[in-house]
C-alpha positions in Angstrom: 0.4 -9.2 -14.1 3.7 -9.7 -15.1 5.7 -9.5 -12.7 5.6 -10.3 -9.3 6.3 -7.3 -8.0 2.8 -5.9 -10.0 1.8 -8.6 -7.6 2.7 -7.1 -4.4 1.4 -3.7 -5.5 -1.9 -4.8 -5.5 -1.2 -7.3 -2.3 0.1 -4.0 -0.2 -2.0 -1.4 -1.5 -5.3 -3.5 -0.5 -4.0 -4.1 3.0 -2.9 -0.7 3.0 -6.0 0.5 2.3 -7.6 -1.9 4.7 -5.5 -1.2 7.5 -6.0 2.8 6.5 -9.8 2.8 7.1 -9.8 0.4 10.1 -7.8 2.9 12.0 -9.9 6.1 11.1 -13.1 3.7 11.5 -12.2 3.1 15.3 -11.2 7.0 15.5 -14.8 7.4 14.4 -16.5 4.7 17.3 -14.4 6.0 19.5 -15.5 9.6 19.2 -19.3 8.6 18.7 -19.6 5.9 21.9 -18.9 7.3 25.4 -19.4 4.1 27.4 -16.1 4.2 28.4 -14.1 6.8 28.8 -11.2 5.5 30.9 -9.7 3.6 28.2 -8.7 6.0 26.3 -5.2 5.3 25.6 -6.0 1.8 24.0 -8.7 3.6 21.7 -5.7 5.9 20.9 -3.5 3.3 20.3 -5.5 1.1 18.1 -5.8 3.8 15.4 -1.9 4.7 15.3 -0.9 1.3 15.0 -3.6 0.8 11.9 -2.8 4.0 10.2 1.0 3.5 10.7 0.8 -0.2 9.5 -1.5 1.0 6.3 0.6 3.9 5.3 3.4 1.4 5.8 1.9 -1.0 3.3 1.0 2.0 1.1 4.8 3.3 1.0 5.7 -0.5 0.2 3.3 -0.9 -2.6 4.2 2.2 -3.8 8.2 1.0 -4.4 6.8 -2.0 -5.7 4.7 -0.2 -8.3 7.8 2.0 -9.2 10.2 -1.4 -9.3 7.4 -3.2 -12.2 7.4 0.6 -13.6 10.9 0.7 -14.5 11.2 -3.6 -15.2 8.4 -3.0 -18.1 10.3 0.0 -19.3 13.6 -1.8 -19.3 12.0 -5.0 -20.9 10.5 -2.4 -23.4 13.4 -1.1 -24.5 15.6 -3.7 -24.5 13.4 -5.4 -26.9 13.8 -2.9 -29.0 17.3 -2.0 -29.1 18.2 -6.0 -30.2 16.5 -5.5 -33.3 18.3 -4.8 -36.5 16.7 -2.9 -39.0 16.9 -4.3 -42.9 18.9 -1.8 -45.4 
């Protein structure tokens, strides 16, 4: 890793991920257990907070992985733009 914002791709996309199936795992146990069914609205609100918060990370780690993208592509072609070739 290079750079640190290869760093934060990896960081973001991981919680992103985490955050991601957390929410569609407590869509699932909410479906599946029917102990109570008066709290509906924080088994509702658990999963759009999780899935908003992961595809926020997601989006985040995405610009990141763009922003070491075009760093490596400027530091590859700077390097070779300074060289002079022999005659």
């Amino acid at each position: 890793m290079s750079n640190k914002h290869e760093r934060k791709f990896l960081i973001n996309m991981l919680v992103g991920l985490v955050f991601t199936s957390g929410g569609i795992a407590s869509i699932i146990y909410s479906t599946f257990t029917k102990e109570n069914e008066h709290d509906w609205i924080f088994w509702a609100a658990i999963p759009i907070v999780a899935i908003n918060a992961g595809l926020l990370f997601m989006g985040s780690s995405v610009v990141h992985k763009v922003k070491s993208d075009l760093i490596r592509r400027q530091k590859q072609k700077g390097g070779k733009s300074d060289r002079i070739d022999p005659i």
